[in-house]
VOGU-3710 file (C-alpha; in Angstrom, 3 decimals, decimal comma):
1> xxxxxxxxxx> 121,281/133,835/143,547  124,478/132,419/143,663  126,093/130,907/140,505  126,572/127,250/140,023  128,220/124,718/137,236  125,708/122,773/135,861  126,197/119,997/133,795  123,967/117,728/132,477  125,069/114,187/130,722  121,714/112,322/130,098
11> xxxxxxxxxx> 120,745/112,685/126,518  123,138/114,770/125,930  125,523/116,900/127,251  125,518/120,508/128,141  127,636/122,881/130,877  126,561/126,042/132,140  127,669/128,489/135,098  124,956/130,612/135,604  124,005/131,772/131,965  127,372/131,221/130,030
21> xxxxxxxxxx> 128,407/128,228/128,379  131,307/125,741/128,684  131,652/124,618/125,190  135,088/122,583/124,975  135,965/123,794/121,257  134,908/121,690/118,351  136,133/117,662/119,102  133,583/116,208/120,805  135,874/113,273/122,074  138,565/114,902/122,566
31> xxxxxxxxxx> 140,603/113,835/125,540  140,379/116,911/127,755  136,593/117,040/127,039  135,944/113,648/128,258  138,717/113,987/131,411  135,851/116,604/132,683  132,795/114,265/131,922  134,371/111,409/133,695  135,374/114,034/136,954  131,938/115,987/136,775
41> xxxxxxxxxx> 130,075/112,064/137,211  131,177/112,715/140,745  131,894/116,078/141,209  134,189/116,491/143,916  135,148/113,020/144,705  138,450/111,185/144,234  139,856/108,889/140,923  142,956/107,343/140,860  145,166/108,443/137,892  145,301/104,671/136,879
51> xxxxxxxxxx> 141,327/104,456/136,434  141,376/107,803/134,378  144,092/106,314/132,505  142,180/102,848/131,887  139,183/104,469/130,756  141,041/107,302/128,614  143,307/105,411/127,049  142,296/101,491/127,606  141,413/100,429/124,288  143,977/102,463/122,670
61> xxxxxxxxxx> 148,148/101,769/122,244  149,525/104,524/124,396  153,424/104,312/124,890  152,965/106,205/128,492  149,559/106,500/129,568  150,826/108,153/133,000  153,173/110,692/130,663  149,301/110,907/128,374  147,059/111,776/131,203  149,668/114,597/132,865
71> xxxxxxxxxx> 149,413/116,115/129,274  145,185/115,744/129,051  145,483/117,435/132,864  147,520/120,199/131,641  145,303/121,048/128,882  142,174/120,935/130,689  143,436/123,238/133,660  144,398/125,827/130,294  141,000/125,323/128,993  139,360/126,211/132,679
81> xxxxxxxxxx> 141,479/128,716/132,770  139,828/130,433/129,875  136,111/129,503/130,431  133,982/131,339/132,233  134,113/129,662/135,586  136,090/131,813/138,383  139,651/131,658/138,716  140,808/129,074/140,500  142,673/125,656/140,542  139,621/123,712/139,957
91> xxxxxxxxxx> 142,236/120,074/139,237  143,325/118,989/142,903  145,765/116,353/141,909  147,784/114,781/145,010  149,902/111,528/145,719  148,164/110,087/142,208  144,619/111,164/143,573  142,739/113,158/141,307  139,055/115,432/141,854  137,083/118,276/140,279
101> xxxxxxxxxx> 137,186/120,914/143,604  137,310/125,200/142,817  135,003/126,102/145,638  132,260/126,846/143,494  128,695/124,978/143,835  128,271/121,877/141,074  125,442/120,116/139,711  125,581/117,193/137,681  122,458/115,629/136,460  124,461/112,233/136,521
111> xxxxxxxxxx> 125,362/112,331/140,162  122,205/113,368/141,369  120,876/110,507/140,317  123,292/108,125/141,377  122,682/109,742/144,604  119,183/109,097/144,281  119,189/105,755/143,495  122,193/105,028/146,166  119,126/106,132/149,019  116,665/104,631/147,299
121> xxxxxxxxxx> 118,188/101,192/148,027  118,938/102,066/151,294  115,616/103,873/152,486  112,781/101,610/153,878  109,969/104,418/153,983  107,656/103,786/150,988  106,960/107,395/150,816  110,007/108,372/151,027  111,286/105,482/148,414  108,362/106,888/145,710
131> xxxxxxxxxx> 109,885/110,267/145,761  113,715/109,194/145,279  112,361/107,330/142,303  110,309/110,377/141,064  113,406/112,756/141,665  116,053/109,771/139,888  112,975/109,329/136,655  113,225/112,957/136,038  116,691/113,121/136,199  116,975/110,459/133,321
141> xxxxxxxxxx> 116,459/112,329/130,450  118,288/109,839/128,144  121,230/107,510/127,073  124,163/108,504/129,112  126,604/110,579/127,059  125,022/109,434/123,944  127,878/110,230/121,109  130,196/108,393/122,866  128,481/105,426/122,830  131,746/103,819/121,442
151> xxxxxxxxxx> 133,628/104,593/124,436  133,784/101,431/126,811  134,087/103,790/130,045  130,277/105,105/128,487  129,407/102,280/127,879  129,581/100,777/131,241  128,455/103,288/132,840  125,630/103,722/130,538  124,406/100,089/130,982  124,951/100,461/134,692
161> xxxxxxxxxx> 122,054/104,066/134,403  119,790/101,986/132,634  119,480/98,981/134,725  119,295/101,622/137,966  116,567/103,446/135,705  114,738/100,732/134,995  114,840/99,292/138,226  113,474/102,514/140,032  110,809/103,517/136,904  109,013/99,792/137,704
171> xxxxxxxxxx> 109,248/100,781/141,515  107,163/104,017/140,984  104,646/102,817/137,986  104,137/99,739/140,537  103,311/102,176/143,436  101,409/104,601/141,406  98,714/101,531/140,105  98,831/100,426/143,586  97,266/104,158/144,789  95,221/104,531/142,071
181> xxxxxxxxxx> 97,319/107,339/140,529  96,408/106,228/136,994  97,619/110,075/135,471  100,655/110,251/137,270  101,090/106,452/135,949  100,650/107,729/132,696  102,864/110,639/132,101  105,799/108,370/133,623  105,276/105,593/131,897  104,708/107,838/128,447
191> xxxxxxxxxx> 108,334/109,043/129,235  109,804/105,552/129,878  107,695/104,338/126,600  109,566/107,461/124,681  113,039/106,750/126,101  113,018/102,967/125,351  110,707/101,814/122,852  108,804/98,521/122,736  110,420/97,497/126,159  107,233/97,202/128,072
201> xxxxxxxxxx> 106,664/100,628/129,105  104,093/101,181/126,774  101,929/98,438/128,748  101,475/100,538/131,502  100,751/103,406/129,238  97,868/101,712/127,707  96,620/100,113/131,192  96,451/103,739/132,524  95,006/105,215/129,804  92,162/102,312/130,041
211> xxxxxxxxxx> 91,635/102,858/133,377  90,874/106,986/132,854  88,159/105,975/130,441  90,894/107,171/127,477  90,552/104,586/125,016  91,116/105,844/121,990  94,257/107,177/123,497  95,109/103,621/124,688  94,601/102,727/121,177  96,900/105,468/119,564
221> xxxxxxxxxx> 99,587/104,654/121,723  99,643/101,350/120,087  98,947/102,644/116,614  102,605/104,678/117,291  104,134/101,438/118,538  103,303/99,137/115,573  104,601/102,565/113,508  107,843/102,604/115,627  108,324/98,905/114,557  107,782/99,119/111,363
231> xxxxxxxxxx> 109,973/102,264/110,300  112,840/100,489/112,232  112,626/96,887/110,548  109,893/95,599/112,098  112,814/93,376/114,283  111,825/92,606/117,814  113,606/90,225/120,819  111,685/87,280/121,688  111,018/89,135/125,035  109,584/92,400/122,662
241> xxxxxxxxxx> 107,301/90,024/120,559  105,845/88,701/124,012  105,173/92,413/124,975  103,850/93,341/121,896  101,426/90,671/122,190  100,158/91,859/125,091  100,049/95,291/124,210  97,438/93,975/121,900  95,509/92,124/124,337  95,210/95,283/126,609
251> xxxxxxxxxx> 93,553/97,291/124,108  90,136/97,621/124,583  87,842/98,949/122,114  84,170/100,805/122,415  81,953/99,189/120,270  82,408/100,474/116,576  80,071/101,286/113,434  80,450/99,438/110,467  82,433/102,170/108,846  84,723/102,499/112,035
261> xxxxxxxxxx> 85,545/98,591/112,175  86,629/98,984/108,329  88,775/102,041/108,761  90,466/100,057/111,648  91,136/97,243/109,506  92,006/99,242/106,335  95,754/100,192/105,758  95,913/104,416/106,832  98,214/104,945/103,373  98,340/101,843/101,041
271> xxxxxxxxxx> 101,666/101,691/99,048  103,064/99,612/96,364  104,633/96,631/95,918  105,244/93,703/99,188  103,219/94,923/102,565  105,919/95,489/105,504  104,847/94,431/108,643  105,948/93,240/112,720  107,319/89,739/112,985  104,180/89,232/115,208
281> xxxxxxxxxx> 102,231/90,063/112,511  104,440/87,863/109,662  103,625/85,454/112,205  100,377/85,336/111,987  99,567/85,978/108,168  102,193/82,610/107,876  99,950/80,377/110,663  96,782/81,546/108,650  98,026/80,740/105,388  99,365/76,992/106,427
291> xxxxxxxxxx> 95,300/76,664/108,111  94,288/77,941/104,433  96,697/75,550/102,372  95,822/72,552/104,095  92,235/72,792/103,592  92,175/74,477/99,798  95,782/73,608/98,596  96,613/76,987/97,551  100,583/77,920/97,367  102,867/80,275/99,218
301> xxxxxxxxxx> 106,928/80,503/99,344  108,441/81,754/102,711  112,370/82,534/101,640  114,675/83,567/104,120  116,699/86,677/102,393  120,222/87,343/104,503  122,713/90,257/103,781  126,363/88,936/103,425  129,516/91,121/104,239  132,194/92,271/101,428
311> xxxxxxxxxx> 133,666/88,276/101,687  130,320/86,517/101,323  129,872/85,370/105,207  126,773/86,645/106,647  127,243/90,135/107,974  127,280/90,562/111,591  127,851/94,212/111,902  124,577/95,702/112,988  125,525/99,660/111,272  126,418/97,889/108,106
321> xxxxxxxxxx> 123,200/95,808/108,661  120,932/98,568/109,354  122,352/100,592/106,008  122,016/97,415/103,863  118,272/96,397/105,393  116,980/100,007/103,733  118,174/99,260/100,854  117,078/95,938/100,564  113,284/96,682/101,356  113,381/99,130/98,939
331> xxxxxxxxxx> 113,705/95,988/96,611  111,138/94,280/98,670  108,299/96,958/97,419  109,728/97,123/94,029  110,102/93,518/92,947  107,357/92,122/94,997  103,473/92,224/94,480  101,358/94,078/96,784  100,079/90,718/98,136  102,959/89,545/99,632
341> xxxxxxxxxx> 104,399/90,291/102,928  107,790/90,647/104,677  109,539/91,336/107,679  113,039/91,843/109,895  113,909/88,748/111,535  117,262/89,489/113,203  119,817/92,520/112,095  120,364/90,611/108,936  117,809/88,751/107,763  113,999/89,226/106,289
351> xxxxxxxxxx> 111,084/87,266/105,602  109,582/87,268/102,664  106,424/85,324/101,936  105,455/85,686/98,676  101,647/84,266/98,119  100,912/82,594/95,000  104,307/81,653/93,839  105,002/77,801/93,242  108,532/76,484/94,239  109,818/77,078/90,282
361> xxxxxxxxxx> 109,208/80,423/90,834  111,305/81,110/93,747  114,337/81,147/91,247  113,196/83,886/89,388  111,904/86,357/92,654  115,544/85,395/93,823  117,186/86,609/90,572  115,067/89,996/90,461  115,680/90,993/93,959  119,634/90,107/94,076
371> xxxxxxxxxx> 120,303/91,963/90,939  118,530/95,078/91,997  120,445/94,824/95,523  123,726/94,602/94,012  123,125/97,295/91,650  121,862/99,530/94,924  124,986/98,550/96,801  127,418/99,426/94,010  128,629/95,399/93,957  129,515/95,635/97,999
381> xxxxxxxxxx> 128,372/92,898/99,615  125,465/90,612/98,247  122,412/88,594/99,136  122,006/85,163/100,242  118,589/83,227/99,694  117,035/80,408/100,821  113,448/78,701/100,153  112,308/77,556/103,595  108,616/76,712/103,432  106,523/76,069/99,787
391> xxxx> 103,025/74,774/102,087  104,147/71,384/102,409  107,854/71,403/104,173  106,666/72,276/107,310
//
């Protein structure tokens, strides 16, 4: 069989010729490195020196980005030189024209489907149009060029894959409930679900599962979801919460035993301190207790909790967010009482509704939770909050 590079950019990357590896040394951005991944996302085709350029060196203050890109040529023709591709001038540079051509066979997972989902917009066969899709979903094994995901070239070009993924994995999960396929439906809408969490592919999931008589599956699949939520923040887009809603209104239960209607009700592992939960479900325990309160006069405080930045201004950096928001919940179950509840509202704020506690008491929950926060983030940054509901504003 005859040997082929094969290079593969969703997910991941990897780049083989027949059994031996292209590894590109130890910098995984390094300049010559990512001069191949941008050539090998059309193998053999033409870029002009002045796009490489932009995308190598566009965010960055480069004296001579011409004299820059000659040098990040150079070393990549020393580096194929040494790999274990054939000999061969495998850089065809001409009249500031540059492409990837050594006369040996490539494969790039990235092209292939761009290719794919270039015919599948222009075919009119539905047939024909449900296998491009099929061919373009398997190709899509993940985020394009993941740990890059700083670099704006990736990132355009990674926005542009998703959109075309999306696009094409609706086409088939469409045409598949349309035919009655419910397994097929299934395993590619499990694979979207797995992908991209909580953006509606898990709907599909569950519909298919429902419709092979595999309930408890259905069920399970939301069980994960509502996990998924929770162990990232429990933070969802006002599009998400509308999915997740209906994600709940798709499950369909046999009819249960005492015992099995408790179990489903009952937390799996109960922990201490302040119950973490979806903003759907925040939602709810908040509506019920304003019904309750109004009819029995019982008290609640709903305090908005938001993580400011080294100066005091909210923070708006969503890594520095995400670091913070751990350490803050660890708070949460410490200083609050297993009856109260709390949630992710946005990157950098929580919910907390803490049942039972009058309006003089907010003072005190405030001064427990801030001091442990500080002390957990070494005086960086602080804590900001704010009573916004006793029973009786709203």
């Amino acid at each position: 069989m005859m040997k082929k590079l094969q290079v593969k950019m969703f997910g991941g990357f990897s780049a083989r010729y027949g059994d031996e590896v292209l590894s590109f040394g130890r910098q995984r951005d390094s300049k010559f490195r990512q001069l191949f991944l941008i050539l090998m996302t059309r193998p053999g085709q033409e870029f002009s020196k002045r796009d490489i350029a932009g995308s190598l060196y566009g965010q960055e203050e480069v004296e001579d980005p011409n004299a820059s890109l000659n040098n990040t040529i150079f070393r990549l023709r020393r580096y194929l030189e040494l790999s274990p591709l054939p000999s061969g001038d495998y850089l065809i540079l001409n009249e500031g024209v540059l492409r990837f051509d050594g006369g040996i066979a490539v494969e790039s997972d990235v092209w292939s489907f761009e290719n794919a989902a270039r015919e599948f917009e222009q075919e009119q066969g539905e047939a024909d149009r449900v296998d491009l899709c099929r061919k373009a979903c398997e190709l899509y094994q993940g985020e394009f060029l993941p740990w890059l995901s700083n670099e704006q070239w990736v990132i355009e070009k990674s926005r542009n894959y998703q959109k075309l993924y999306f696009r094409m994995l609706g086409y088939l999960l469409r045409r598949l409930k349309e035919d009655g396929d419910y397994k097929s439906m299934e395993q590619v809408a499990a694979q979207g679900a797995k992908l991209y969490p909580c953006e509606g592919w898990e709907l599909w999931q569950i519909e298919s599962l429902n419709a092979l008589g595999r309930r408890k599956e259905a069920e399970e699949v939301y069980r994960k979801t509502v996990a998924y939520v929770q162990e990232t923040g429990g933070f969802l887009s006002q599009k998400q919460q509308e999915r997740f809603r209906e994600m709940e209104t798709r499950i369909c239960r046999p009819e249960g035993t005492n015992a099995e209607i408790c179990r489903c009700l009952l937390e799996q592992e109960p922990k201490q301190g302040a119950y973490a939960c979806t903003l759907p479900g925040f939602s709810d325990c908040f509506r019920m207790l304003k019904r309750v309160i109004a009819r029995e006069g019982n008290s609640f405080s709903l305090i908005l909790c938001t993580i400011l930045d080294g100066t005091g201004h909210p923070a708006t950096d969503r890594a520095y967010c995400e670091k913070q928001g751990k350490k803050l919940c660890v708070c949460f179950q410490k200083h609050l009482r297993r009856g109260d509840v709390y949630t992710r509202y946005s990157s950098g704020q929580y919910l907390l509704l803490c049942i039972g506690a009058e309006k003089e008491n907010v003072a005190e929950i405030k001064t427990r939770i801030d001091m442990d926060f500080r002390k957990r983030c070494k005086g960086r940054g602080g804590l900001s909050m704010q009573l916004l509901d006793d029973g009786n504003i709203w």
